[in-house]
C-alpha positions as a LaTeX table, in Angstrom:
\begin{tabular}{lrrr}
\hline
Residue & $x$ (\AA) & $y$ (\AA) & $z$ (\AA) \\
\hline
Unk1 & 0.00 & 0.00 & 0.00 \\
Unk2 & 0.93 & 3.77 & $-0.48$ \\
Unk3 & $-0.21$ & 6.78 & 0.76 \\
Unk4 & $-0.83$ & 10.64 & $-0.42$ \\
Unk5 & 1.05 & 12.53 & 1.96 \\
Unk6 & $-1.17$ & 14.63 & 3.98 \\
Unk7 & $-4.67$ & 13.11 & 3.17 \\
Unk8 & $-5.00$ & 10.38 & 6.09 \\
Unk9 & $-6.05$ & 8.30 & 2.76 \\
Unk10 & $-4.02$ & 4.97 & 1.02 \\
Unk11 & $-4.32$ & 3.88 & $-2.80$ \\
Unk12 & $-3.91$ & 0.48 & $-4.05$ \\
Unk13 & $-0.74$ & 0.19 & $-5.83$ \\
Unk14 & $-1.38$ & $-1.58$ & $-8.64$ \\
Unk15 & 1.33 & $-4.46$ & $-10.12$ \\
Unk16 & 1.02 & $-3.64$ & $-13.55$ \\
Unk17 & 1.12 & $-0.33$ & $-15.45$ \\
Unk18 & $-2.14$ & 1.09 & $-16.61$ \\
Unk19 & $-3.76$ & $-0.89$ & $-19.26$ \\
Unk20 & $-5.35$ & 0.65 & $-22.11$ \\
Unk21 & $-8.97$ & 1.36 & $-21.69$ \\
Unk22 & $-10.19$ & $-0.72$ & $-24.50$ \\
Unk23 & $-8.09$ & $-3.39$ & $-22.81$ \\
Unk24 & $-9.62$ & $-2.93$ & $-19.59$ \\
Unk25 & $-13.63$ & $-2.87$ & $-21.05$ \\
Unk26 & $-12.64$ & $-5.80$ & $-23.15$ \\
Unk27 & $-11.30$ & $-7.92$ & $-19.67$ \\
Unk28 & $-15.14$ & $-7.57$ & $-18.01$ \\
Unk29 & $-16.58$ & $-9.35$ & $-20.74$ \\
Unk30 & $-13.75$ & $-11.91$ & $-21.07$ \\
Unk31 & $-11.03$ & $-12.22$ & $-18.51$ \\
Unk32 & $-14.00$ & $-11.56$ & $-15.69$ \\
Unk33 & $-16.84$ & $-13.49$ & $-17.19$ \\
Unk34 & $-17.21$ & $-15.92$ & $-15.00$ \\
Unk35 & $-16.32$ & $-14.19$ & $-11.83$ \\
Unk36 & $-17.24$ & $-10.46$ & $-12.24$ \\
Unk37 & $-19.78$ & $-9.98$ & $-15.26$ \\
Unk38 & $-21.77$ & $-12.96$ & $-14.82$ \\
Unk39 & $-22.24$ & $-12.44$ & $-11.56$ \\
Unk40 & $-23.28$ & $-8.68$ & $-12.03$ \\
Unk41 & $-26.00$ & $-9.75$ & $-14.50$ \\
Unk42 & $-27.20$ & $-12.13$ & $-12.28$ \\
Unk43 & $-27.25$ & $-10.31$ & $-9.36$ \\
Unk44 & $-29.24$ & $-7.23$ & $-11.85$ \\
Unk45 & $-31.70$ & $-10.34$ & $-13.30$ \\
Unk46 & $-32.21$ & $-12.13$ & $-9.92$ \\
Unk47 & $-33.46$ & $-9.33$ & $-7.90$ \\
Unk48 & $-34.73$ & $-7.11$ & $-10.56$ \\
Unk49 & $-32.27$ & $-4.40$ & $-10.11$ \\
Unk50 & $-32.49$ & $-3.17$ & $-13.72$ \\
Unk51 & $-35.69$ & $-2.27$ & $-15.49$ \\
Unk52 & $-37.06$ & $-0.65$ & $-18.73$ \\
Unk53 & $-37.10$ & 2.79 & $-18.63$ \\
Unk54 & $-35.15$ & 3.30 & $-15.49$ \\
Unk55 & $-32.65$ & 6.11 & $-15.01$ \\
Unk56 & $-29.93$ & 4.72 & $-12.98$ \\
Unk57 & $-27.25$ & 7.34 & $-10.88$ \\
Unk58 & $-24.45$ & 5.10 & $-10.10$ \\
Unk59 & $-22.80$ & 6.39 & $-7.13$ \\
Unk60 & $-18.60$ & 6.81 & $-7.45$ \\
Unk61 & $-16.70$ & 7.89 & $-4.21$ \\
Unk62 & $-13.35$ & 6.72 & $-6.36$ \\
Unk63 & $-12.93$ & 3.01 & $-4.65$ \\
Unk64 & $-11.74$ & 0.11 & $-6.38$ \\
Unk65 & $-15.49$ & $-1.45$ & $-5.87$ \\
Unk66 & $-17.12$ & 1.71 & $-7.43$ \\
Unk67 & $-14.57$ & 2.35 & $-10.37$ \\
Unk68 & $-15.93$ & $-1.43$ & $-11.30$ \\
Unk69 & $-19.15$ & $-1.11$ & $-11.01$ \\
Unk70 & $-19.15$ & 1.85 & $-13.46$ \\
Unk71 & $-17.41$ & $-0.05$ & $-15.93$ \\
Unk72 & $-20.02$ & $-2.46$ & $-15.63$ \\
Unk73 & $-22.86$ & $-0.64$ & $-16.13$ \\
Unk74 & $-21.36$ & 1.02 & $-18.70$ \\
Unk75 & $-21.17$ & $-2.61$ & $-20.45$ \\
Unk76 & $-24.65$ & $-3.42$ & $-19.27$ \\
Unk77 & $-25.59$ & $-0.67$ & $-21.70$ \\
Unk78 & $-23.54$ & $-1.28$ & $-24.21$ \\
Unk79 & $-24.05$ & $-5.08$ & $-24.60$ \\
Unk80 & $-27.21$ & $-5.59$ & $-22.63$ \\
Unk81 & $-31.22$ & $-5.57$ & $-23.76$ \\
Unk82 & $-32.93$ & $-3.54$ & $-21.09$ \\
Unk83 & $-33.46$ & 0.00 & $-22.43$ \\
Unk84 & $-32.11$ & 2.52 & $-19.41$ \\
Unk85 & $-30.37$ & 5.72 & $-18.69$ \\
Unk86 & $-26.85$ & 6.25 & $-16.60$ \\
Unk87 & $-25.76$ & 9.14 & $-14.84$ \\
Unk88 & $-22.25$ & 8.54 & $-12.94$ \\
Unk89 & $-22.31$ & 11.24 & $-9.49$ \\
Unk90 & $-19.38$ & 11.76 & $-7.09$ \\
Unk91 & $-19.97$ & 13.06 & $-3.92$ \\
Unk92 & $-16.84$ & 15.29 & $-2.63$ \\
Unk93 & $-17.27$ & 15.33 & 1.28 \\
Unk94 & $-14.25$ & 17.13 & 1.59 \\
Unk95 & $-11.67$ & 15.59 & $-0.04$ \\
Unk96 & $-7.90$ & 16.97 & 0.38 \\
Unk97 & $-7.06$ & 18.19 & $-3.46$ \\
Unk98 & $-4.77$ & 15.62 & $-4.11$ \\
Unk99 & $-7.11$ & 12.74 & $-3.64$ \\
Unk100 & $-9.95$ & 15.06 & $-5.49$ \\
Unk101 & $-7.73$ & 15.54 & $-8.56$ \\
Unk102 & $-7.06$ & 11.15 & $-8.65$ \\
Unk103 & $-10.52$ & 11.02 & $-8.48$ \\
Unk104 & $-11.04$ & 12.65 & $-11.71$ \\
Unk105 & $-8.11$ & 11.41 & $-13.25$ \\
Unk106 & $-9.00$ & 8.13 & $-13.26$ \\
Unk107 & $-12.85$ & 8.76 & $-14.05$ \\
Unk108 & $-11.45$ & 10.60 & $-16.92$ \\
Unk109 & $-9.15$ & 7.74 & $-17.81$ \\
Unk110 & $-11.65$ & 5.39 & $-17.91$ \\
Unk111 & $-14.29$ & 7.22 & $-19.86$ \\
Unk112 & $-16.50$ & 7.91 & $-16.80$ \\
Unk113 & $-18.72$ & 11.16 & $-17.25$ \\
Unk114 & $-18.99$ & 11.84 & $-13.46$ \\
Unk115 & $-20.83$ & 14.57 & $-11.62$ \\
Unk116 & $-19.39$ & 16.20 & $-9.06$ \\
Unk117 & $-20.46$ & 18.02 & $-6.32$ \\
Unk118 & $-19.27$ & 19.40 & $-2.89$ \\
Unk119 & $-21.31$ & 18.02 & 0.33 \\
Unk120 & $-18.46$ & 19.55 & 2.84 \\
Unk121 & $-19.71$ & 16.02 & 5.26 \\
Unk122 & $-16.38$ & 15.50 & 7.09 \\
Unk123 & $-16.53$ & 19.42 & 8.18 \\
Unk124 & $-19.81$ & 18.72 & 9.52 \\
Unk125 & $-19.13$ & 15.54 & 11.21 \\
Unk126 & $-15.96$ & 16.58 & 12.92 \\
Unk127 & $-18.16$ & 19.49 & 14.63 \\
Unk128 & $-21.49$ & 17.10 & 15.76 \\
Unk129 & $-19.80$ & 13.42 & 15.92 \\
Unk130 & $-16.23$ & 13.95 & 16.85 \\
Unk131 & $-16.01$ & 10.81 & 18.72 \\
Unk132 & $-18.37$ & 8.16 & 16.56 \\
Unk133 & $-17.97$ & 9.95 & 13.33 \\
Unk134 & $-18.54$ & 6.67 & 10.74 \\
Unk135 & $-22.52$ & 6.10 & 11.50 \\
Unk136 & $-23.29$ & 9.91 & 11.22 \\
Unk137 & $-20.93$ & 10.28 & 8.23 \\
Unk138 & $-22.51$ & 7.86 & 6.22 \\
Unk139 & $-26.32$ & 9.02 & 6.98 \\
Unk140 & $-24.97$ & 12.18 & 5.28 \\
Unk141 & $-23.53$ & 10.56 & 2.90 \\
Unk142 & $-26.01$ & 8.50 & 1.65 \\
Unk143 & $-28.65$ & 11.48 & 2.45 \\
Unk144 & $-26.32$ & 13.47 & 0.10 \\
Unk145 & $-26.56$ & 10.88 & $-3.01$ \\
Unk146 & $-29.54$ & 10.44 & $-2.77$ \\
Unk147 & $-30.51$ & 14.04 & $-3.36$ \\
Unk148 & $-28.28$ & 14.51 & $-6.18$ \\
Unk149 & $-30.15$ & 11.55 & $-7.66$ \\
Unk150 & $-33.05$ & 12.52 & $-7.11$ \\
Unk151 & $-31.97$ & 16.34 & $-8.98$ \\
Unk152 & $-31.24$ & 14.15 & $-12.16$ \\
Unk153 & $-34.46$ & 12.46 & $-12.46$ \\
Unk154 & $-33.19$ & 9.38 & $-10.88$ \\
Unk155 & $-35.31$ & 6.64 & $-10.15$ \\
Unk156 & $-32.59$ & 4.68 & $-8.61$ \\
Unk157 & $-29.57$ & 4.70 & $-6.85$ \\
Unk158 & $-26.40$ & 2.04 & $-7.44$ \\
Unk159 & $-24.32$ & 1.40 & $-4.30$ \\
Unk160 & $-20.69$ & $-0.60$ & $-4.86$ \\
Unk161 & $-21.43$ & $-3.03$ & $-1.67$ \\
Unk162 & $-20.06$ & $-6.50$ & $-3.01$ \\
Unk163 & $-20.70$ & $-10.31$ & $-1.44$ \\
Unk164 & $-17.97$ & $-9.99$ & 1.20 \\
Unk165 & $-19.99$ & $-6.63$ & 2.34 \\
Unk166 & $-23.13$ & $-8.66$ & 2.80 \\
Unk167 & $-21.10$ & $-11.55$ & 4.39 \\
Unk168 & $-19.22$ & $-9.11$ & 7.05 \\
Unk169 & $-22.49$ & $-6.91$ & 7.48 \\
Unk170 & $-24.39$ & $-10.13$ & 8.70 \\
Unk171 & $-21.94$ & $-11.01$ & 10.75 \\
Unk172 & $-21.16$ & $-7.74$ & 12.30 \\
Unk173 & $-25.04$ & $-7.20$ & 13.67 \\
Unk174 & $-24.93$ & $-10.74$ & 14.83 \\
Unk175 & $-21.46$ & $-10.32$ & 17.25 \\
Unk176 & $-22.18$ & $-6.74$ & 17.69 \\
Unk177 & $-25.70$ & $-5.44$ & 17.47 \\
Unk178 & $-27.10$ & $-8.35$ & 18.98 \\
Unk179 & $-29.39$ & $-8.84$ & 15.93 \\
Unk180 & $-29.66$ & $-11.08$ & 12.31 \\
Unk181 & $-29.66$ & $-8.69$ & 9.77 \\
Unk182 & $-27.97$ & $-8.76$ & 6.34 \\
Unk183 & $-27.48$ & $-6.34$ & 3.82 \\
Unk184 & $-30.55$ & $-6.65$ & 0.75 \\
Unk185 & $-29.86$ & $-5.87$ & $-2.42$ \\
Unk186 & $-32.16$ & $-3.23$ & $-3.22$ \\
Unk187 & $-34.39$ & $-0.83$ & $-0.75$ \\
Unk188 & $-36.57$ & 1.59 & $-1.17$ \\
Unk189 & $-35.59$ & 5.05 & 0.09 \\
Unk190 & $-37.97$ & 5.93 & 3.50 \\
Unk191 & $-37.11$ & 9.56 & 2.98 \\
Unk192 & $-37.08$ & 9.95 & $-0.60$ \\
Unk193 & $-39.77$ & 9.17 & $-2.11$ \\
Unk194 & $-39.24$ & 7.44 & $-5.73$ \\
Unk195 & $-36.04$ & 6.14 & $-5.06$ \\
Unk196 & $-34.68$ & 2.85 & $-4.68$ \\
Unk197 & $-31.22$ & 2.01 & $-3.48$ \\
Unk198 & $-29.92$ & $-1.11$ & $-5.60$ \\
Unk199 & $-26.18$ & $-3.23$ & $-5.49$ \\
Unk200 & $-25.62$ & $-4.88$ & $-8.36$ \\
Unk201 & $-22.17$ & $-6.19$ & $-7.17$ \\
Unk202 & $-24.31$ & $-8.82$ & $-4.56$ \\
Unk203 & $-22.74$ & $-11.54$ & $-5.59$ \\
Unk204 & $-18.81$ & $-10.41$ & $-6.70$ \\
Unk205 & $-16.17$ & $-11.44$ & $-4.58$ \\
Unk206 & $-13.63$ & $-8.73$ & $-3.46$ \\
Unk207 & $-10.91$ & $-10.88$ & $-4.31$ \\
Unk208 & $-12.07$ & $-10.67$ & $-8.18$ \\
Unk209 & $-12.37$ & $-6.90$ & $-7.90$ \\
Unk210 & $-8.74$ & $-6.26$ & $-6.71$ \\
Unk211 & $-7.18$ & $-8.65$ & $-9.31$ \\
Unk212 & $-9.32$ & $-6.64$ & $-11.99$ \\
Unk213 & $-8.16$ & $-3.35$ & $-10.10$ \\
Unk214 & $-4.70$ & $-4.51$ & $-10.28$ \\
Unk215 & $-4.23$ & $-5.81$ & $-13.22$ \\
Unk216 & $-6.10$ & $-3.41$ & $-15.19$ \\
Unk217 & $-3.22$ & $-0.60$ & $-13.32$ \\
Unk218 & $-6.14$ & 1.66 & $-12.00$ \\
Unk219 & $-5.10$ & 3.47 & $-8.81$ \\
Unk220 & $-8.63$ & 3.83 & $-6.84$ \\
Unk221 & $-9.23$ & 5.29 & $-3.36$ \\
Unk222 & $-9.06$ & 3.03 & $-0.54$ \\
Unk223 & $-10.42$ & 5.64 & 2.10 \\
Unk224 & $-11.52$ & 8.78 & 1.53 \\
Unk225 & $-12.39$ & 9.42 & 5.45 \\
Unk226 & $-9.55$ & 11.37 & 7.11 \\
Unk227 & $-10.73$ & 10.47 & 11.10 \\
Unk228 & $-12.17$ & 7.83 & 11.21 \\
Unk229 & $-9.79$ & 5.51 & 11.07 \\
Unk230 & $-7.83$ & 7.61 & 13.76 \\
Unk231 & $-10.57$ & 7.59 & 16.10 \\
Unk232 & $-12.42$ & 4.47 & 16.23 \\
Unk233 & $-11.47$ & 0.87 & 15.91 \\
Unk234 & $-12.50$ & $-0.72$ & 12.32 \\
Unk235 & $-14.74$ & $-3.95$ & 13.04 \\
Unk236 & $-15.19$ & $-4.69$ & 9.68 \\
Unk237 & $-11.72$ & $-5.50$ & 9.87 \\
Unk238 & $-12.12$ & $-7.35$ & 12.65 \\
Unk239 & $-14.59$ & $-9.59$ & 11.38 \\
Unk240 & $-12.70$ & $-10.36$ & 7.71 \\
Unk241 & $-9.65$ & $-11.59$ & 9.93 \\
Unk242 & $-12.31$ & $-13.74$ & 11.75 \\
Unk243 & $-13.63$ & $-14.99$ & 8.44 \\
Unk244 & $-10.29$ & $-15.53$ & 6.94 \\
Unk245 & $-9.19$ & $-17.80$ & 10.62 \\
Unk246 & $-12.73$ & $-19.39$ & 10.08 \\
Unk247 & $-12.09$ & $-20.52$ & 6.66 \\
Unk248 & $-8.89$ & $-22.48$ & 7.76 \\
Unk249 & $-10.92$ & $-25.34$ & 8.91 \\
Unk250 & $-14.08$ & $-24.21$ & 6.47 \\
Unk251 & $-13.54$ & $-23.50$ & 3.25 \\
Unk252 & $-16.84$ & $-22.80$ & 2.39 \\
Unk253 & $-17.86$ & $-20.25$ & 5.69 \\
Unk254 & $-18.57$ & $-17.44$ & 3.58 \\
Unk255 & $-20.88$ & $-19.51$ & 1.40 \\
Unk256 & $-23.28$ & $-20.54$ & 4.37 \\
Unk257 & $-23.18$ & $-16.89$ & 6.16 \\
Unk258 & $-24.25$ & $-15.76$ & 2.63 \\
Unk259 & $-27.04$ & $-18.27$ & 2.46 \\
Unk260 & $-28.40$ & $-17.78$ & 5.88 \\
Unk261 & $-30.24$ & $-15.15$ & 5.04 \\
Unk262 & $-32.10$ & $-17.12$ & 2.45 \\
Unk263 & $-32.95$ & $-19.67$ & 4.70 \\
Unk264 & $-34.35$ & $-18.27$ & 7.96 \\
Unk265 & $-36.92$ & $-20.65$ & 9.52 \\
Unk266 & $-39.59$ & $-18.84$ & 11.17 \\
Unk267 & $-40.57$ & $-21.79$ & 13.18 \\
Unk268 & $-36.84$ & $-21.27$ & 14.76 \\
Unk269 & $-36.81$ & $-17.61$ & 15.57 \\
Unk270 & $-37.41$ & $-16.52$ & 19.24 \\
Unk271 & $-38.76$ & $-13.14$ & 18.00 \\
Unk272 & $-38.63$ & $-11.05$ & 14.77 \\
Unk273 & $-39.46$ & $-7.50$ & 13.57 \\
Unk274 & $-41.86$ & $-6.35$ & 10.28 \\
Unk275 & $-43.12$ & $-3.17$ & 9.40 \\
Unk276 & $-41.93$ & $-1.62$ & 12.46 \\
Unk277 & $-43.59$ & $-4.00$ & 14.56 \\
Unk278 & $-41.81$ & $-6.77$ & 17.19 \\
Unk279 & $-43.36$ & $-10.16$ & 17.03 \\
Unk280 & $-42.48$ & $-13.12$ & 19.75 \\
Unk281 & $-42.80$ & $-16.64$ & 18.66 \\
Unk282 & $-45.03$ & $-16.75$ & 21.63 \\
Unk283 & $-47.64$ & $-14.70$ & 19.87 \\
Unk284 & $-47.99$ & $-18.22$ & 17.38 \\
Unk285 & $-46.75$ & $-20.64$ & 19.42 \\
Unk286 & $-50.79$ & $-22.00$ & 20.19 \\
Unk287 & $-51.35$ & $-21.77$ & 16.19 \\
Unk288 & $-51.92$ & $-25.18$ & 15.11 \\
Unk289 & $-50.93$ & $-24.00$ & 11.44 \\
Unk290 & $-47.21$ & $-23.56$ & 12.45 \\
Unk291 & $-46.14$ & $-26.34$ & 15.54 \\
Unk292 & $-42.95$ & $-28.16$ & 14.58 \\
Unk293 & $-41.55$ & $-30.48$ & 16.86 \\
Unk294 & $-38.68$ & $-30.54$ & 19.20 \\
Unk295 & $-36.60$ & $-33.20$ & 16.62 \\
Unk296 & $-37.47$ & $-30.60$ & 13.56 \\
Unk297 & $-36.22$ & $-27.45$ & 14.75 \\
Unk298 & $-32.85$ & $-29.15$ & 16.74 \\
Unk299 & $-31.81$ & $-32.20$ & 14.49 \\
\hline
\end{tabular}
């Protein structure tokens, strides 16, 4: 790793030198079939991510996992047969200059028409949340995109999480928050009304996207927050070295995490929350329609 001097932020350092851009489009579709653009279009086709007539703002913060995700929408339209619009926006929160002016360099690079615009967030969060900045920060954040969407006749917004995100999210509310949650692929916006936040990288592992990143020579962002790392302890990290120890003796960890959140048994569940509303499996446990016995629920 490498680091701008000054910023508080590192950059991948990628093995080879930049590749030319046809090069690079031309290695989603070929080199990353199976493990990057097949997975994107399934991810898009499986939850519905993608429909006629939308008008997509894909949201670029200048991270290996965004820079990606561009490209690949920028093949989906090029290659694929669902009529939609792109619009490519970069929030700057208050980026030092240096990392601002890589930012555009390698949007520019890569033939990425981006839109950006000043949000001044990590002012603001150094003055409110000096000493929990990352929860507040990324309200804003997303509070920020989704306005700018919105301003462009946006119907929906594209987020860069990937499978490892939804894999360390579950995790981290089950060790931390006390709570099974997962990350969905697609929500629609409680405070914004017509917009839907959708990530189409659900199923790409991050191991795929730094191999692209690195062999295609692009030099992303790998953290654009300048305190947070200097205040607070990083549990994400935390939980990927967990994984990582896990998959010593279980090579296939990340695979069942993944899948746990398509197969939740109601019948198991000591209590559960819809719609805003907390429900007890005590509240059904007389309902004839749903017993299971003892042998079902702990063989």
């Amino acid at each position: 790793m490498s680091g701008i001097a000054g910023t508080g932020c590192d950059v991948i350092v990628p093995f080879n030198e930049r590749k030319p851009l046809e090069e690079i489009e031309r290695s989603i579709r070929k080199t990353y079939k199976k493990h990057i653009w097949s997975k994107f279009v399934r991810a898009i086709k499986d939850y519905n991510l993608v429909e006629e007539g939308d008008k997509v703002a894909v949201a670029i913060s200048g991270g290996k996992d965004s820079m990606l995700m561009a490209k690949l929408f920028q093949e989906l339209k090029r290659h694929g047969q669902v009529n939609f619009e792109l619009e490519f926006i970069a929030m700057d929160p208050g980026y030092h200059p240096q990392i601002k002016e890589l930012l555009i360099d390698n949007c520019n690079y890569l033939n990425i028409p981006i839109h950006i615009f000043e949000s001044g967030i990590f002012d603001v969060v150094d003055k409110i949340a000096k000493d929990y900045p990352c929860y507040m920060c990324a309200r804003m954040r997303r509070g920020s995109l989704y306005n700018k969407a919105k301003e462009l006749g946006c119907n929906k917004l594209a987020l860069g999480h990937h499978y490892n995100d939804v894999i360390e999210t579950t995790l981290l509310n089950v060790l931390y928050g006390g709570n099974f949650k997962t990350m969905m692929p697609k929500l629609r916006a409680t405070n914004f009304e017509g917009i839907e936040l959708i990530r189409p990288m659900y199923y790409i592992e991050e191991a795929y996207i730094k191999r692209f990143t690195q062999n295609s020579g692009i030099w992303p962002l790998n953290c654009a927050c300048m305190v947070a790392a200097e205040k607070i302890g990083n549990k994400r990290y935390e939980i990927k070295d967990m994984i990582e120890e896990l998959k010593k003796n279980f090579k296939d960890v990340e695979k069942s995490i993944f899948k746990a959140a398509q197969n939740v048994s109601m019948d198991s569940i000591l209590g559960w929350e819809k719609g805003g509303n907390k429900y007890s499996f005590l509240d059904f446990y007389d309902d004839e329609e749903i017993k299971v016995s003892v042998e079902d629920v702990e063989e």
